[in-house]
N, C-alpha and C positions, 0 to 999 in steps of 0.2 A: 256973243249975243245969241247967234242958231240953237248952243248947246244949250243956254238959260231957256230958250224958247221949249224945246224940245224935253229938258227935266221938265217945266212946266207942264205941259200938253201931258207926256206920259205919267205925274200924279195925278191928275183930274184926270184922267180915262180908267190907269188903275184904281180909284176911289169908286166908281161909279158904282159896281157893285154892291161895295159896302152896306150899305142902306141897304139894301134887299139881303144880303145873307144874315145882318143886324135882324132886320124882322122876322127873317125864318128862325135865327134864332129867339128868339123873345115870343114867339108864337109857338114853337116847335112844329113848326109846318111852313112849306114851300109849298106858293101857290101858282107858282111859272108852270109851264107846260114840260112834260118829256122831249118834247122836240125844239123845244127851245135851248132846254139846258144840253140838249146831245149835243146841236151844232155849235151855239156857244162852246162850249166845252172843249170838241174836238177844235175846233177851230182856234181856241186860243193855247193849247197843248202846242197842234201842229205849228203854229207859228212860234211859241219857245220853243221847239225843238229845232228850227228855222235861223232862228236868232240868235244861238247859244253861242255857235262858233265866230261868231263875228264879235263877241262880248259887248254888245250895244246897254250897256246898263240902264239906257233910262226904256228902250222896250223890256227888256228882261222882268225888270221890276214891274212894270204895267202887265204885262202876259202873266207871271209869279202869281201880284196879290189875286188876280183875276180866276186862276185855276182855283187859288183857297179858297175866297167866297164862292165860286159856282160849289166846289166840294162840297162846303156847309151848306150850299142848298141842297145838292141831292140829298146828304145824307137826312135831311129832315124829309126828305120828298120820300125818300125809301122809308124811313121808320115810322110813317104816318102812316 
């Protein structure tokens, strides 16, 4: 039951982004701030690299999608 809880929670938390790197994509522009995207960023890196060793899949997956969509934000936030 923990473990269903826990896949649960960690796809709606990995999802969350989604929607905003969708719209940088489809805009070709991120509208988040650099300091928003640094800490995010660093901070959900630092915690997969945090998490790696313990193989916890359902944060892995949540930390993972979360680094891609931040990525496709910068990378529209650089090329704008």
């Amino acid at each position: 039951m923990l473990s269903t809880i826990g896949w649960i929670g960690s796809i709606l938390l990995s999802f969350c982004a989604v929607p905003e790197a969708y719209k940088s994509w489809r805009q070709r522009e991120c509208f988040l701030g650099w300091g928003f995207l640094g800490m995010w960023g660093i901070g959900e890196l630092m915690l997969f690299i945090y998490v790696l060793p313990s193989l916890d899949y359902p944060l892995l997956l949540n930390y993972a999608l979360n680094i891609l969509c931040i990525g496709i934000m910068c990378f529209y936030k650089i090329s704008r």
